[in-house]
C-alpha positions as CSV (number, residue, x, y, z in Angstrom):
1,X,34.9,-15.8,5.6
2,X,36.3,-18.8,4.0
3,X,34.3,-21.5,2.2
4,X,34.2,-23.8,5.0
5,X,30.5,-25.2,4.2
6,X,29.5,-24.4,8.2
7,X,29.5,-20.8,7.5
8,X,27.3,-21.5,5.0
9,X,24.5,-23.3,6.8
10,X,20.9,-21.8,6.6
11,X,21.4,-21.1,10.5
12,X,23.9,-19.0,9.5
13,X,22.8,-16.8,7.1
14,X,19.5,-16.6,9.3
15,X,21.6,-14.6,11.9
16,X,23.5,-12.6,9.8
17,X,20.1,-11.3,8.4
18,X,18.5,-10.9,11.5
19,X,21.2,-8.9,12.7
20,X,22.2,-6.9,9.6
21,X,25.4,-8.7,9.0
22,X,26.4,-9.4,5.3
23,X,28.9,-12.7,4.7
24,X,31.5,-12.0,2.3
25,X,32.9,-15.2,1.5
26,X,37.1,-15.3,0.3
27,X,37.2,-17.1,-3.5
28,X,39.4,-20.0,-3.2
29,X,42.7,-19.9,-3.0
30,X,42.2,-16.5,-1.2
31,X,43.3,-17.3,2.0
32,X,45.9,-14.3,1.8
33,X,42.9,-11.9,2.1
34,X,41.5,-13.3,5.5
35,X,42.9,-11.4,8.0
36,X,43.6,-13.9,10.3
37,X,46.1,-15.7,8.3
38,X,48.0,-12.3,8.0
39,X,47.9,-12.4,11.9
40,X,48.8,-15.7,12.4
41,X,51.2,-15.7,10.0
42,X,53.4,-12.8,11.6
43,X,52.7,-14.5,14.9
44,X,54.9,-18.1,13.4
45,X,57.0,-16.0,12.2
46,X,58.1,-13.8,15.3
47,X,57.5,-16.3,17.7
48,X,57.9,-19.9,16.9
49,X,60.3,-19.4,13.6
50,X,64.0,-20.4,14.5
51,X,62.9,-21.0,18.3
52,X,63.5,-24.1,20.4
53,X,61.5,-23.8,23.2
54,X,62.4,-25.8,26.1
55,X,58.7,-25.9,27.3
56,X,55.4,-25.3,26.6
57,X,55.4,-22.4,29.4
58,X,58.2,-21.1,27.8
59,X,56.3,-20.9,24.5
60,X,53.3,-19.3,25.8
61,X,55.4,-17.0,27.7
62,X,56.6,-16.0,24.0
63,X,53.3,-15.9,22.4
64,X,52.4,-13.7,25.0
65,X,54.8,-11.2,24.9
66,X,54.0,-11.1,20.6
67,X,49.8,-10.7,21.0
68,X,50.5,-7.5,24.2
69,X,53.4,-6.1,21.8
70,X,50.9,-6.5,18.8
71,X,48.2,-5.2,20.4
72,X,49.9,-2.2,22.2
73,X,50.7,-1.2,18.7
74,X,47.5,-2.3,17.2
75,X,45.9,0.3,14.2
76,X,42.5,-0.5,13.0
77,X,42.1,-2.3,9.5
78,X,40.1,0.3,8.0
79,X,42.6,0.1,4.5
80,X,43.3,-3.2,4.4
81,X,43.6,-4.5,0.5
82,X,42.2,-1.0,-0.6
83,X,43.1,-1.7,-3.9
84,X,42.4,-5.4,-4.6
85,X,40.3,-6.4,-7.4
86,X,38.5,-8.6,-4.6
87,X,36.1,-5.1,-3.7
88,X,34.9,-4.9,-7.5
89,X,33.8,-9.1,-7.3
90,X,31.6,-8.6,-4.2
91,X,29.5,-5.7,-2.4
92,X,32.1,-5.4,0.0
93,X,31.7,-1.9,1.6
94,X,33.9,1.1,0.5
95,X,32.5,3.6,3.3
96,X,34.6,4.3,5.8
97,X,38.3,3.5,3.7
98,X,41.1,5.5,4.5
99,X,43.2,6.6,1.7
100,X,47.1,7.4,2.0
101,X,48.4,10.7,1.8
């Protein structure tokens, strides 16, 4: 998660302890590490990069096509930054990591 002081609210951490969730908050500056911005990234840059879309529709219509061509080809995340110093700063989980062969 980023630092954005909702995720950080006592409601918040009440759930993710009721239902065994643990937060794993992104150090500043880190943003690079949130999957999201990864995704969204690629979707600017396939998408909306270098376009001039003459409408809205026609946008969507794009963004569409990207997210069922993404997700056709979609691989679970179960490697992603394998090797970043972020796992040895937190208890982020190791089980479960694939390693490359």
């Amino acid at each position: 998660m980023d630092n954005h002081s909702p995720h950080k609210r006592a409601q918040v951490r009440e759930w993710a302890a009721a239902n065994d969730v643990d937060l794993v908050f992104l150090p500043t500056y880190g943003s690079w590490l949130n999957w999201i911005e990864s995704e969204l990234a690629a979707l600017r840059y396939f998408t909306l990069n270098g376009t001039d879309h003459r409408s809205h529709d026609q946008q969507n219509t794009a963004i569409a096509a990207y997210i069922r061509r993404h997700d056709h080809n979609a691989k679970p995340k179960i490697s992603f930054a394998a090797g970043s110093p972020i796992r040895s700063w937190t208890s982020y989980p190791q089980q479960g990591l694939a390693t490359s062969s």
